[in-house]
N, C-alpha and C positions, 0 to 999 in steps of 0.2 A: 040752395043745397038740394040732391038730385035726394031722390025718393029711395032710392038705391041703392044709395051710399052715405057713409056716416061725414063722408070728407066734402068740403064746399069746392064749386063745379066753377071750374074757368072753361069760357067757351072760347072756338077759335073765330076766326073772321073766316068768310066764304074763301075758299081755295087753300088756304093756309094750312091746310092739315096735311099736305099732299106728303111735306118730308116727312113727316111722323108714319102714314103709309106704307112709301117706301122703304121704310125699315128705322130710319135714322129716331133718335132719344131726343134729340135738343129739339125748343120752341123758344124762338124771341119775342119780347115785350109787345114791338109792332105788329105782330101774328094775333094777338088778344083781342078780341071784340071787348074794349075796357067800357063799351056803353050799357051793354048786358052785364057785363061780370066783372065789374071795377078791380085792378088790380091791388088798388089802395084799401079793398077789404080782407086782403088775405095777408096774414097773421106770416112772417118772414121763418123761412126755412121748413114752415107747414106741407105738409102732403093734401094734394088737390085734383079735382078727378077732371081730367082733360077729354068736352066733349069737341065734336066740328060745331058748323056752324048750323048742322040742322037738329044738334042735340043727341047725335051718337055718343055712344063714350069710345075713348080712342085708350083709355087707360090712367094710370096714377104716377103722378110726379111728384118730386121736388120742388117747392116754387121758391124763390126768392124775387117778388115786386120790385126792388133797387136796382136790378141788373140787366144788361139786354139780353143775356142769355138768362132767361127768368124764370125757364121749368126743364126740366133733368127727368125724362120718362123711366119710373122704376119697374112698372110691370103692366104688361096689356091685356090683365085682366081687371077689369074697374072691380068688380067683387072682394080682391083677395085685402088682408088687412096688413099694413104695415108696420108690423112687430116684431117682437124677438125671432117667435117661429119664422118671419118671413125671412132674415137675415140669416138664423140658423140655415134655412134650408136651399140660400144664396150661397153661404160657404161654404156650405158642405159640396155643392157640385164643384165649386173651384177648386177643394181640396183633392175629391176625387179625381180632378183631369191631374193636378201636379201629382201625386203618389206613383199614378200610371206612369207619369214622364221621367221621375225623379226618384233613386234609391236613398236620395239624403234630405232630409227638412233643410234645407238651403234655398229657398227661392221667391217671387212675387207670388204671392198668396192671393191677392184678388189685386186686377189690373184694369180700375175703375169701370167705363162703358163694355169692355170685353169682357166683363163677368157680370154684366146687367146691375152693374152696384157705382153708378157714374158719379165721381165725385170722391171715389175711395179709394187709397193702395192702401195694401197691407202685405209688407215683406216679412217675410219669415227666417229665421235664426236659431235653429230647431229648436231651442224651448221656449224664448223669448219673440216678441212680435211687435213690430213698430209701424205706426199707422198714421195716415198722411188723411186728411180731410179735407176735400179742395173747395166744397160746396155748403153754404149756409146750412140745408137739409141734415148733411151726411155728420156736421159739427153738432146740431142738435141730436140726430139720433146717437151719440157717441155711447150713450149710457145702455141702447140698445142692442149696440152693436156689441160691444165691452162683454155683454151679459152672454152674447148668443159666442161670444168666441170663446169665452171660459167653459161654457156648456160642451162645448165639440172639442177645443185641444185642451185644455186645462194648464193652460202656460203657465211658465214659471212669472212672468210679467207680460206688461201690455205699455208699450211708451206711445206717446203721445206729439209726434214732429212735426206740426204742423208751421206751413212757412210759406212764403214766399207771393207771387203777383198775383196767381188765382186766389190765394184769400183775400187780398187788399182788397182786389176785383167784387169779392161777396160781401164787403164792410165787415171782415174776419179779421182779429190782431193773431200776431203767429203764437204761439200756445206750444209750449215744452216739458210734458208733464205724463208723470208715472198714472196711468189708467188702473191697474192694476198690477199686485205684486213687487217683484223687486227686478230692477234693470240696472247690472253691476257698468262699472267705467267702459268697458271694453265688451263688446260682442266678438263670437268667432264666426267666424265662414269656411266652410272647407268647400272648394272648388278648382275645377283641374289637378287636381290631384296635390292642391296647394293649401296651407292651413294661410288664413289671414286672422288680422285683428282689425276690428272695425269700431269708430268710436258716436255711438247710434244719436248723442247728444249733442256734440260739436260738427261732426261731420257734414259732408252733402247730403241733402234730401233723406233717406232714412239712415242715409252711412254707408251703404255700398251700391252697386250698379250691376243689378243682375244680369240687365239686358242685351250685355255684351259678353254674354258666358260664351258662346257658341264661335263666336266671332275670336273668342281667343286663346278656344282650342282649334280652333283651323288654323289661325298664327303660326300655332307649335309647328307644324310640319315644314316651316318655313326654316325656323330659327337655326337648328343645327351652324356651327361653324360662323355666323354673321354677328356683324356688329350692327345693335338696336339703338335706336333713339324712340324712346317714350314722349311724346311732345304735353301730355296732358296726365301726367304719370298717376296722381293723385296717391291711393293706397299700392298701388304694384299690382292691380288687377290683371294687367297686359303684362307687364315689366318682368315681374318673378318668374311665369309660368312658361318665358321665353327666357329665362335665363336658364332657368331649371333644365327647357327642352336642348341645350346643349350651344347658345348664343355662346360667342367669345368673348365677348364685351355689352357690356346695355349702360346706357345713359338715358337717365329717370330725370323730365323735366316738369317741376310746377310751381306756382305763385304761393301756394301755401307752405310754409315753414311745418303746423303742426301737420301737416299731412303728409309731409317728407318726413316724421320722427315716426311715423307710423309704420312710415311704406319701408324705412332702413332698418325696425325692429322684425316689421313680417317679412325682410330679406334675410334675415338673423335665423329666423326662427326654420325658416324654410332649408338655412344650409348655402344660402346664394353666396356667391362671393365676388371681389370685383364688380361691384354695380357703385354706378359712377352715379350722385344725387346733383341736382344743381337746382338752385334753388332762384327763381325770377321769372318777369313774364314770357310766355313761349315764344314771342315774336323776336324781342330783343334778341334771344338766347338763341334762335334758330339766325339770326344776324350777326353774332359774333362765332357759332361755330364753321358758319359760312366764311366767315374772314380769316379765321383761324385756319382754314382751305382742311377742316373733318366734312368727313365722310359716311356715309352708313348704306348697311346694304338691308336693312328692314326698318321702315320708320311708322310708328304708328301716331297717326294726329285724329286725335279725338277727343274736339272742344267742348266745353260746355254749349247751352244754347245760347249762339249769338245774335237770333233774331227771336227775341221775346215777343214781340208785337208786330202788328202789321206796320207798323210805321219804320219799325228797323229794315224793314226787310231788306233798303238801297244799300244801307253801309253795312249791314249785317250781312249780302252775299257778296259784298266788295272782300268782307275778312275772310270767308273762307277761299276767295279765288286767290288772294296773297297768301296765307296758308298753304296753300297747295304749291305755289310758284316757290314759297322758299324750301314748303320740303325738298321739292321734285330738285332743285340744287344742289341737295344736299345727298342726295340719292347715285348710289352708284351705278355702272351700267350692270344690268342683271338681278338689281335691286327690287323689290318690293313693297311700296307704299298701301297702307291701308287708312283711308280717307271716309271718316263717320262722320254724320251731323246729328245732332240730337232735335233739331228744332222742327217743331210741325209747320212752322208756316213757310221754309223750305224744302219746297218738292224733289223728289230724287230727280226728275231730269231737270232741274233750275241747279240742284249741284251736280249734278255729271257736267251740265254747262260752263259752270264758275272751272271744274277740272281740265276740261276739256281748252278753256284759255288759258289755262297755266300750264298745259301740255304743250302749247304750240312749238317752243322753243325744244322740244326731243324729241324722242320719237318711244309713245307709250301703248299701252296697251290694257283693256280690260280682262283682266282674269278671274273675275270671282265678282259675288256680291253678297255683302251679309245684309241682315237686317234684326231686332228684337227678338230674343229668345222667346222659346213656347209658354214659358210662364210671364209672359204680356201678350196675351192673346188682341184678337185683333178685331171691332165688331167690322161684319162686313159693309155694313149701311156708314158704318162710321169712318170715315177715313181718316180723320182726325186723332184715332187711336194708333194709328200706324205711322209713329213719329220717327224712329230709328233708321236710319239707311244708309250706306256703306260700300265704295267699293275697293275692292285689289285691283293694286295698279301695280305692274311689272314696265320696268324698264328696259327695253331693247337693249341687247347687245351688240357693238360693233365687228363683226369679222374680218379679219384680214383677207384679202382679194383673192388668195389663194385659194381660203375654205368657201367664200362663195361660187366661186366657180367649179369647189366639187360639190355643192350641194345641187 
């Protein structure tokens, strides 16, 4: 233990501190000089003051010893203590940048490594708060964090949704539990000018998907007059807000049954009418409307993450370049496709790629590109924060030989 801190000292191996440097939060297992500073002495999800290999301090992490990715840097100051205050005074800058961006408490509240808090989401529901723990550390401090968010919003409640491979990853079981207060069946969300119902218990991830707010108010401009196909509809995040903006027709496709009673009541609610729900997996169903010889002139395909790990990654950019081939089918001429991936370990030019072969067969074009709203900020050193990416795809149109020759 350093002299200078209350926290016990993991030193690096010579060279090994170069990422931590450069700017980047993470250190792996194999980075550890474990002959100095045995990893098997530190107590799991503990805070540990991270020196190089000549005994600088480089700052304080997160550790968990079980995992390759085994320390999560929270601040590059080795002094500061990591407490309520420190968290309080973590969410409070996060709060301040969303307030500035956002006239409504609807948004990602802290967007883990982009708000120096790695291992935490916390989406916001204007009175309510639902929090995602992805790291051993961030699951232990829950009771600190709990304390330092009542202190600052004084929510009406605090859930608790934690799930999914990053905790397996930590030896985390997923944990579904009121933190504080009361967290009624149904959350609201008011976005693009759209009231939804969100159900924060059962649903995806915290229950809604911020990070395609932006991406589907640019849609709108599209929608007027067109028939939509939703390929990944879920709540009617895309679906509604392009019916609303004046679509003819929308067809809302997804594999969840309760997620379809969700997204048909916040079509109710909103006033939508004529929205066609169909309920099965997106491939089949993008194969029978293809045989059925429908058509659309806006199609939005936006998968879950189909490369979880690096080992997907073959058959995982195989589904989205079939994805794309059978929207683009289904696409009329003058149409507009908008083609997202949620997955980090799929690079934007690995999927413009996958698109780019399933273009061969027309003649398309890039018009646009979205990416994560501002309330998932993005660390720069991290690029592994910048998971979202997206683009517009317009379909050429054919002209008759007439009009090409007066153009």
């Amino acid at each position: 233990m350093s002299s200078a801190s209350p926290y016990p000292v993991l030193r690096l191996r010579p060279k090994e501190d170069r990422r931590l440097r450069a700017g980047h939060l993470w250190v792996y297992s194999n980075e550890i000089d474990v002959q100095k500073t045995p990893l098997t002495a530190v107590t799991p999800g503990s805070v540990c003051r991270m020196e190089d290999a000549q005994g600088k301090a480089l700052g304080l992490a997160h550790v968990n010893p079980h995992t390759l990715l085994c320390a999560r840097l929270l601040s590059r100051d080795p002094h500061v203590s990591i407490d309520e205050g420190f968290y309080r005074t973590r969410l409070q800058q996060a709060l301040r940048m969303r307030e500035r961006l956002f006239t409504a408490p609807f948004y990602r509240l802290v967007h883990g490594e982009g708000d120096g808090l790695p291992g935490l989401v916390i989406d916001r529901y204007e009175d309510h708060l639902v929090l995602q723990a992805g790291s051993l550390g961030m699951d232990r401090d829950l009771p600190l964090i709990t304390a330092a968010l009542q202190g600052l919003l004084r929510p009406a409640g605090i859930l608790l949704k934690a799930s999914g491979a990053a905790r397996r990853l930590e030896g985390l079981e997923d944990r579904v539990e009121v933190l504080f207060g009361h967290i009624p069946e149904r959350l609201e969300v008011w976005e693009n000018d759209c009231l939804f119902q969100v159900d924060p218990r059962g649903g995806q991830k915290t229950g809604w998907f911020y990070d395609h707010r932006a991406n589907r108010r640019r849609l709108r401009d599209f929608a007027q007059g067109r028939r939509v196909l939703d390929c990944f509809a879920y709540l009617g995040g895309f679906a509604i807000p392009l019916a609303k903006a004046g679509a003819s027709a929308v067809t809302a496709v997804d594999s969840s049954a309760p997620a379809l009673a969700i997204l048909e009541e916040n079509a109710r609610r909103n006033e939508v009418e004529g929205l066609r729900s169909i309920h099965g997996d997106a491939m089949e169903t993008l194969h029978h409307l293809r045989d059925r010889g429908e058509q659309f002139d806006l199609i939005v395909l936006d998968p879950p993450a189909l490369i979880k790990s690096k080992k997907d990654f073959k058959e995982g950019s195989i589904a989205y370049r079939r994805f794309n081939d059978m929207a683009m089918r289904l696409l009329t001429p003058g149409g507009i496709l908008f083609s997202a991936s949620c997955s980090h370990h799929l690079s934007r030019e690995t999927l413009l790629s996958q698109i780019a072969f399933a273009a061969q067969r027309g003649d398309y074009q890039i018009i646009g590109e979205g990416s994560q709203d501002m309330d998932h900020p993005v660390h720069p050193a991290v690029p592994e924060s910048n998971y979202l990416k997206g683009f517009f795809i317009h379909r050429r149109e054919e002209l008759p030989e007439e009009a090409e020759k007066t153009v």
